[in-house]
N, C-alpha and C positions, 0 to 999 in steps of 0.2 A: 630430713629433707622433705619437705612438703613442695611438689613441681606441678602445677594444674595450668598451666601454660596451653595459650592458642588454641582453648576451647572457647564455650559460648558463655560460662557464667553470667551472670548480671547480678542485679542488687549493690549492699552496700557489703562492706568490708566489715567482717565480724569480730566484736570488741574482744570475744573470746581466743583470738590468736594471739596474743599478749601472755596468755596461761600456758603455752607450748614455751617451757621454757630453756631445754634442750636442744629446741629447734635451729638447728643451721645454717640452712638457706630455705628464703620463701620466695617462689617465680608462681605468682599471678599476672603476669604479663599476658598481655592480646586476647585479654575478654573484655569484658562490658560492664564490668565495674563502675561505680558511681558516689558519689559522696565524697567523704575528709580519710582520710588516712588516718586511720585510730590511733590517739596518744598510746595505746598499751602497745603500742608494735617496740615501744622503747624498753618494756623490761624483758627484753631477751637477751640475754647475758654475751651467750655463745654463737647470733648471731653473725654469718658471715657474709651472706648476699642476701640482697633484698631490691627482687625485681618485679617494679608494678606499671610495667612500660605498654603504653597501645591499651590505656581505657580511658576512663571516662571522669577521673577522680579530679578536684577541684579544692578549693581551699589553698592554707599554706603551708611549707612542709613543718609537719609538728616539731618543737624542740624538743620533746622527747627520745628524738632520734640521737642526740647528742650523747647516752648514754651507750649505745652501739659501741665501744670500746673494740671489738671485735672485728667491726665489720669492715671489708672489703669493699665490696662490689654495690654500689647505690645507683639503681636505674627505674629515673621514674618519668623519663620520657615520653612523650605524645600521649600528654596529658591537658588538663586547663587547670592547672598547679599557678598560683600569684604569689606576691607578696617580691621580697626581696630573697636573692640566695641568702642561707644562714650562714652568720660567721662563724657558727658551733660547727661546722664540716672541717675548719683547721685545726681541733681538736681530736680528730676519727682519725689517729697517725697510721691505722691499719690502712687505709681507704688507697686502694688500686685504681679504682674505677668509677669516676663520677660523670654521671648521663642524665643533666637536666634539659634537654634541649626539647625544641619543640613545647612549649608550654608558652605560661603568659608572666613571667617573671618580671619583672622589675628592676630598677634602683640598680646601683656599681657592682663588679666585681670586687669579694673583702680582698682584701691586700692578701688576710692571714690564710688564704690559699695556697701563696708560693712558697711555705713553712714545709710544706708536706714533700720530705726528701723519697715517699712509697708512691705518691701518686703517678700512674703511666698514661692514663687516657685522662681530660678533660672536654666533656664536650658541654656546653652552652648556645650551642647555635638554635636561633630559629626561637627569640623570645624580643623584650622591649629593654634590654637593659641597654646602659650607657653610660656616659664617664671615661675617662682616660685609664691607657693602661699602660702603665710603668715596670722599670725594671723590677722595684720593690715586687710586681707583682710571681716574679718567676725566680724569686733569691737563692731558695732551697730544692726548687725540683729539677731535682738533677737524673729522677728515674724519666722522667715524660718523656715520650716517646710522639703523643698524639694532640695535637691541641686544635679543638675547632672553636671557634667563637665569629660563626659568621652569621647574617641577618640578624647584625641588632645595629646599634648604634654607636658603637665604642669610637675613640679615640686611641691610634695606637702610639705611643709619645717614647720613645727608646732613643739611648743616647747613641751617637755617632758611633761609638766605642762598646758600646756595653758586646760582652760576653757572656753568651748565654751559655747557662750552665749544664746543657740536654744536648742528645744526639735526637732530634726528632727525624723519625719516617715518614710523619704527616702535618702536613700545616694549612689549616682552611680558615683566612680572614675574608673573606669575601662582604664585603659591604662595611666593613672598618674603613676608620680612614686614615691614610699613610700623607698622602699629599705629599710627596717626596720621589726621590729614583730609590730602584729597587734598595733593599733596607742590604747594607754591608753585612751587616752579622750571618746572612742566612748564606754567605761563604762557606760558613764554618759547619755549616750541616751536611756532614759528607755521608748521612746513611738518608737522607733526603728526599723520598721516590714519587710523593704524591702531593704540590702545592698548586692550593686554590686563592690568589690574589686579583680576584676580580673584582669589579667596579671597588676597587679602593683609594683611584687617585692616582695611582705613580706614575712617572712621565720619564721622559731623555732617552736614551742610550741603554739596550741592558747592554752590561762590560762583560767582557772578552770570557771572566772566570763561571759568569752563567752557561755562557754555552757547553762549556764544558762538564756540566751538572749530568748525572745519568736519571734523569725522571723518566720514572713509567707512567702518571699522569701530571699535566700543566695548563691549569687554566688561567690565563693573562688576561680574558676579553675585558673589553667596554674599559679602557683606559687611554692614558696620553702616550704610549710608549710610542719611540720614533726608531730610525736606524732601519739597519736590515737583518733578516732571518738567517744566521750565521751556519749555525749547527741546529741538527735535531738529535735527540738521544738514541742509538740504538734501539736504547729499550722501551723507548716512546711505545705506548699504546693508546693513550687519549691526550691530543692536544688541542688544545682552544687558545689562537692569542688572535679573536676575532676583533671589529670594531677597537682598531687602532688606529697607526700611521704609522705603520712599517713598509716601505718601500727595498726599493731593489729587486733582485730577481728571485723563482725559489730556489730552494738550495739546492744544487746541482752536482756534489760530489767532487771531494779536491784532497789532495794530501799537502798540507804547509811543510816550508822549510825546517820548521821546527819539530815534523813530522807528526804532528796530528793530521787525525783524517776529519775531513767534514762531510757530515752525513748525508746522500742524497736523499732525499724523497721514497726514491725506488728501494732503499737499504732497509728502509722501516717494516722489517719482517713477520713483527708482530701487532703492527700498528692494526687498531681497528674504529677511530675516529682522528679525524683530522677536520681542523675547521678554524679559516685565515680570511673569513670573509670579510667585507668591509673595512678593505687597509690601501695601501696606494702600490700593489707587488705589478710591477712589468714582466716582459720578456714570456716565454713561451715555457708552456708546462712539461716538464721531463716524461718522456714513451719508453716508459722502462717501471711499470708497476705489475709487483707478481705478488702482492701478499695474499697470502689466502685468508686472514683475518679481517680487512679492512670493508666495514661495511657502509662507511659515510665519511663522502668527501664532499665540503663545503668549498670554493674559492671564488665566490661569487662577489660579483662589487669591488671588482680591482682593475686592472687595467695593463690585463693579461691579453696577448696574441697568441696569433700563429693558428696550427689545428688541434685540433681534440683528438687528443693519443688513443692509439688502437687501443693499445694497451689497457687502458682501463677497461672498456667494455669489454674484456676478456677474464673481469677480478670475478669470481665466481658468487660471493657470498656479497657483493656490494649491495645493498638496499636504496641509499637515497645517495644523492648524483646533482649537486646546484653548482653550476659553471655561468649564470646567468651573468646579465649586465659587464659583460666584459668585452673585448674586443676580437673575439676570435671567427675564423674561417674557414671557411671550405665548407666540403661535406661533411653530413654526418656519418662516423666510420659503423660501417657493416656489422662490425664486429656487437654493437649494443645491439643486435639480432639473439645475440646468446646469455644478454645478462637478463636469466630468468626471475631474480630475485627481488630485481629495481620497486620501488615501492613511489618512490618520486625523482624525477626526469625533470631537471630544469635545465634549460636550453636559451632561454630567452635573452631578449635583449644583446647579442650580438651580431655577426655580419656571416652569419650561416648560410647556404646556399644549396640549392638541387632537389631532389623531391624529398615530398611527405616522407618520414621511416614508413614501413606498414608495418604494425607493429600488431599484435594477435593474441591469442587468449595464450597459445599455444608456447609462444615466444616469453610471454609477460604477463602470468596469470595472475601475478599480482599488484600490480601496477594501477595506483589510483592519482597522482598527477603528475600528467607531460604537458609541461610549459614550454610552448617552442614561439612563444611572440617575438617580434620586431626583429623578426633576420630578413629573409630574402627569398623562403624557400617557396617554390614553383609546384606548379600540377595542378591535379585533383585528391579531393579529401581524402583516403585511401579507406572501404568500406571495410577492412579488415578492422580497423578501429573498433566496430561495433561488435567485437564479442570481445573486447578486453570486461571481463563481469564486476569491478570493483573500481573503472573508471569514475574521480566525482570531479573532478578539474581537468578541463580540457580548453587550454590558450591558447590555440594558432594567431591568435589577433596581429594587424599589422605585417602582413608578409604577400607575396605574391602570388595564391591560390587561389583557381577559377574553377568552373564547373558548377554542379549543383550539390545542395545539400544533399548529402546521404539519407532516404527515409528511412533505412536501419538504423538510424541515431537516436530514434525513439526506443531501441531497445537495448542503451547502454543501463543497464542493470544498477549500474553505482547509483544515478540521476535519479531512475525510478524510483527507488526504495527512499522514504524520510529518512531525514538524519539520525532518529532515533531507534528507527527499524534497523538501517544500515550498521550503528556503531556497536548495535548488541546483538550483531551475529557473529556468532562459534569462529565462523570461516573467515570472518572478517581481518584481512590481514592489519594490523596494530603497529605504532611508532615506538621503539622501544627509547627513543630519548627525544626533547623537544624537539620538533621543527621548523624552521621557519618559510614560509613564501609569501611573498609581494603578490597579488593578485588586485585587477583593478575593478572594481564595482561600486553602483552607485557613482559611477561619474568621476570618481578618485583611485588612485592607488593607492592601497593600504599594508599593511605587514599583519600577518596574520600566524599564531604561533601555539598558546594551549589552545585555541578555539577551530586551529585548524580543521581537526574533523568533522567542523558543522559546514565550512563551504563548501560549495557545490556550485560550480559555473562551468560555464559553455561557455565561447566567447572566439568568433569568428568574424568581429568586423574587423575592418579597413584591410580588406580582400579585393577580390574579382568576382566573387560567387555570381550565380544567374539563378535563374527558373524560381520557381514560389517556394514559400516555406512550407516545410513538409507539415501535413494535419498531424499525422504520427509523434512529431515531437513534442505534441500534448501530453505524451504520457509521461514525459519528466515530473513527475507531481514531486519528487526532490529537487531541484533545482530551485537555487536560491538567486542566482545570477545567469539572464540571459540576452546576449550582445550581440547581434549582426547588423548592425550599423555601418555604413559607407560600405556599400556591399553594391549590387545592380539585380536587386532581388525584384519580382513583382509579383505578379498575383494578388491575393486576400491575405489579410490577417487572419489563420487559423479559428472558424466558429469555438472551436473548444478549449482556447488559449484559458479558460476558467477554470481548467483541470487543474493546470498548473500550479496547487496550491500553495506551494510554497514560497513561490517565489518575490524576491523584495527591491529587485532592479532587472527592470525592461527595457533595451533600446533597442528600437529598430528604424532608426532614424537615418536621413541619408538614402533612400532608396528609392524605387520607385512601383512601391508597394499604393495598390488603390482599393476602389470598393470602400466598406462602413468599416468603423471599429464595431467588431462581434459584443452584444449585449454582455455575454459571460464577462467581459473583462472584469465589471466592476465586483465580481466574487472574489478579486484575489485581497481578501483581506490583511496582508503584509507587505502590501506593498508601496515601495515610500517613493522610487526612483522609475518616474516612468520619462520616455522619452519617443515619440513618434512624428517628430519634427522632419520637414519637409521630403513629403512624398506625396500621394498622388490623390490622397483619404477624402471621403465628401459624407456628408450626413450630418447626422444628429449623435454627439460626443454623448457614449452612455452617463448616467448618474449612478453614485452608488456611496456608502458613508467612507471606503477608504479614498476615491476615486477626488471626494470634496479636501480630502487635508492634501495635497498635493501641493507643491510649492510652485510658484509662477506657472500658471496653464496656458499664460501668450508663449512660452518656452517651448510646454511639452507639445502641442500644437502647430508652431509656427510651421511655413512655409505649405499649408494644406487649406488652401482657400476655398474648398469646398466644403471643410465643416464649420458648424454654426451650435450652439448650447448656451446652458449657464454658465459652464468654465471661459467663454470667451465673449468680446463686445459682439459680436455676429450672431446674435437670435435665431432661432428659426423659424419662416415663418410659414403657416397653413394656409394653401391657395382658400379662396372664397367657393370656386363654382364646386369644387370637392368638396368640401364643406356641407355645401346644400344638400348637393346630391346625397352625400353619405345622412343627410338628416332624412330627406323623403325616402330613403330604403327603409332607414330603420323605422319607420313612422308606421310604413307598409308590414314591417316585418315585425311590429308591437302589437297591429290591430286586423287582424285576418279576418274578425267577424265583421268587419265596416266591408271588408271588400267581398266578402257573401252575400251581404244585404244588396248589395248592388246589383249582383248576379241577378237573382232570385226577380227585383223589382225588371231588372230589364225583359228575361223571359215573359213574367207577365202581362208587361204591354205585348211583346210582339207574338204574341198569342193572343189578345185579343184583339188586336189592329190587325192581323190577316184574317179570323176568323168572320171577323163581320166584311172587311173589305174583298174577301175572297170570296164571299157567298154572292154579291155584287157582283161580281164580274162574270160568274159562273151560270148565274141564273136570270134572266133576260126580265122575266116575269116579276120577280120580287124587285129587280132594279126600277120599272117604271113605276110599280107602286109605291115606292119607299119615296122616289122625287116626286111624284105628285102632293105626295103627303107631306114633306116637306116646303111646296110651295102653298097649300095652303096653310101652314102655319105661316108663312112668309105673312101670307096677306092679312092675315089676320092678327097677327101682332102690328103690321103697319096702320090698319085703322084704329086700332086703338089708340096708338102714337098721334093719330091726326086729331082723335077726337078729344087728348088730355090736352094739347097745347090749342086748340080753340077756347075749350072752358077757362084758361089762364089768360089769355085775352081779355076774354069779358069781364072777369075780376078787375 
């Protein structure tokens, strides 16, 4: 036995293992392998397992493997393995265990697979193959137990009748396609516990003998199925028959005349996923849940009343919690005061009423989105909000809340942190299966599901709110979506709104927010959705290179007849006499030695125009000599004047 498994190896695969010819089982599985799977791995006589699952290997699987006489167990999974599966695997009559999946495989399943009366598990899910699959395809295996062949493209084509020759535990066709009601045959599988028939197409009625199936997991979602939700199994632990059209009520617990019991909801003791969202189910949800396992209940997107059972908020280990889009009422029960474990709270979109939860670090330390939009609910924002530390979604939008923003909402710790700071911390609480949430940004509502963990939105319009927006809530430099729109805000637009760098949809529209848009805006380099339409704005609309790809700026603008730019027909324009003035300051303030020269010249005369006009006035004596002296120049330049214009005369 050679086992070097879930270490760090790399390189290629040594042609020298081929010479190990006693060798039994070889598990190079979950390293870092790379290259072709060497022809010589074929002459090992007495090989019996041969596991090269989780690297890096590529090519196609050698036919040399076909001489494995021996062997067992073939796991060459999550890999990038092409070509087509080999027909030489219907020859390997030892073979238990065949594990191609996850690779990039190819072309049909061979027929000469269903020969193998040893084979237990086949798995193929998770590559490109395609073709129809026939009964021919399952003639002889009669040991299989396990069969997945889902994410590819098959064609499942079984006759009305056929009888399959297995007791299978497991059956995952998920993305085959059936296009039919559920398949008859899968009656006959009474040890049964784990079928995944998702998006495959089947529609009508499941019949009466499904219900009475004991699955411990049942995934149904994303098909036509109709009717109503009958029974559930006891043993149920994970069910999904979301995105249907199953109507009626849920299952509410009955014994028939015939004496079966039908499962309530509340009976499901081990259940720990349930998820029926997106179907047409009425009536009100059963207030009798005690499992201590159930950590996620979906039934969002139907057209369910009544109130929200104490009861749940009392399930100790529950994580995520979507009741959204439905019709239900009242308060929110007290009791979600103690489920400390919540991770995501959706609430939205029904006819909810009474105040904010206050919900605390203390209460809900892990708690990163409470969606409570479009009910009814009253008050003020409750500041306890602001120490939940892993909040990154927060939708009050559309409800009846007045007051002012919280400026501790600048120190929701989720918001601050980037997305990639936030999702690679230690502490960071994690979704341990997909999620999904509707959230509305950029102007639309969207669904949002692996990429969940990059959003991050605020989102408090079509409120009552008052008073300015807090400067504090610049320090969301996470925040990717933020919305107080149709609010009765005023004040400024936050100078330091350019902190915010992440963000990629802005409205604050609807308000009656005045003053300039702050220069910084045009720093938010990701931002596609802005919206600051009718409120109170006057100025000059900054510039900036994201600021210019904005789509319709008579939009993001309108109803602000104070501002004027290049985004709009309203220039703006520079008075004249400012103009000037501001030209002769700077004129002044370019040329300082012009205005010393000045100085300098002026002193000089008036030091010398006092000093001789002052000696004049002071001294009597030098005054009468200076005008007499003066008048005989008079006389004496006047005859001269008389005696040139006589000589021109005479001329």
């Amino acid at each position: 036995m050679l086992d070097l498994s879930n270490n760090k190896i790399a390189g290629k695969l040594p042609y020298w293992l081929g010479y190990l010819r006693n060798l039994r089982r070889l598990n190079l599985g979950g390293n870092k392998l790379v290259g072709l799977i060497p022809t010589s791995i074929g002459r090992l006589p007495y090989l019996e397992e041969l596991s090269l699952f989780r690297n890096g290997l590529n090519g196609t699987i050698p036919t040399s493997l076909h001489e494995l006489s021996s062997l067992q167990m073939l796991d060459l999974s999550h890999n990038f393995l092409n070509g087509n599966v080999p027909s030489f695997l219907g020859q390997l009559h030892s073979l238990i265990l065949l594990q191609l999946s996850n690779n990039s495989l190819t072309g049909t399943i061979p027929e000469v697979l269903g020969q193998h009366k040893t084979l237990v598990r086949i798995s193929l899910s998770s590559n490109f193959l395609e073709g129809v699959v026939s009964d021919s395809h399952f003639t002889n295996l009669s040991s299989l137990k396990s069969l997945d062949l889902r994410f590819n493209s098959l064609i499942l084509n079984l006759t009305s009748d056929w009888k399959p020759p297995f007791q299978l535990d497991e059956l995952q066709l998920s993305f085959c396609r059936i296009e039919s009601q559920i398949p008859q045959w899968i009656q006959s599988q009474k040890q049964l516990i784990f079928m995944d028939l998702s998006n495959t197409g089947i529609s009508g009625d499941l019949p009466e003998w499904f219900w009475n199936m004991k699955f411990f997991g049942l995934i149904l979602s994303h098909n036509h199925l109709t009717g109503s939700i009958t029974n559930l199994s006891f043993e149920l632990s994970y069910g999904d028959l979301s995105y249907n059209l199953f109507s009626g009520s849920l299952p509410q617990g009955q014994v028939l005349d015939n004496g079966l019991v039908r499962t309530s909801l509340c009976h499901l003791k081990i259940l720990n996923v349930l998820d029926l969202q997106r179907n047409m189910l009425s009536g009100t949800i059963p207030d009798c849940w005690s499992s201590e396992q159930v950590y996620t209940i979906n039934l969002s997107s139907n057209n369910l009343s009544g109130l929200i059972p104490k009861s749940i908020g009392l399930l100790p280990n529950l994580l995520f919690l979507n009741l959204n889009n439905n019709s239900l009422e009242g308060n929110i029960p007290k009791t979600f005061n103690k489920s400390r474990g919540l991770i995501i709270l959706d609430l939205g979109e029904n006819k909810l009423s009474g105040d904010m939860p206050k919900f605390r670090a203390k209460s809900h330390p892990n708690l990163q989105i409470l969606r409570l939009r479009g009910n009814q609910l009253v008050g003020a924002l409750p500041v306890q909000l602001c120490s939940l530390p892993w909040l990154q979604i927060l939708d009050l939008a559309s409800n009846n809340l007045t007051g002012n923003i919280p400026q501790c909402f600048g120190n929701l710790n989720g918001m601050v942190l980037l997305p990639t700071t936030r999702n690679s911390s230690a502490s960071s609480p994690t979704f341990p299966i997909e999620q999904t949430t509707m959230e509305v940004l950029k102007g639309q509502e969207l669904q949002y599901t692996t990429n969940l963990k990059f959003v991050v939105n605020l989102d408090l319009s079509c409120n009552g709110l008052v008073g300015s927006i807090p400067e504090e809530l610049t320090n969301l430099a996470g925040l990717v979506g933020f919305n107080l729109s149709n609010n009765h805000l005023t004040g400024i637009i936050p100078q330091k709104i350019g902190n915010m760098k992440s963000l990629e949809s802005l409205d604050l529209s609807n308000n009656m927010i005045s003053g300039t848009i702050p220069p910084s805006i045009s720093a938010l380099n990701f931002l596609s959705h802005l919206n600051l339409s009718y409120n109170k704005l006057h100025g000059t609309i900054p510039t900036g290179n994201q600021l210019q790809t904005l789509d319709d700026p008579s939009l993001i603008y309108a109803g602000n007849p104070g501002l004027c730019g290049d985004a709009l027909p309203k220039k703006c324009k520079i008075k004249q006499g400012v103009q000037q003035g501001s030209s002769h300051a700077q004129e002044e303030e370019d040329d300082p030695q012009e205005v010393e020269l000045y100085v300098v010249v002026f002193l000089d005369f008036a030091t010398g125009f006092w000093g001789v006009v002052g000696s004049l006035v002071l001294m009597p004596g030098w005054r009468h000599a200076v005008f007499r002296h003066i008048e005989n120049i008079m006389n004496f330049l006047g005859a001269r004047v008389v005696l040139k214009i006589n000589s021109f005369r005479n001329l």
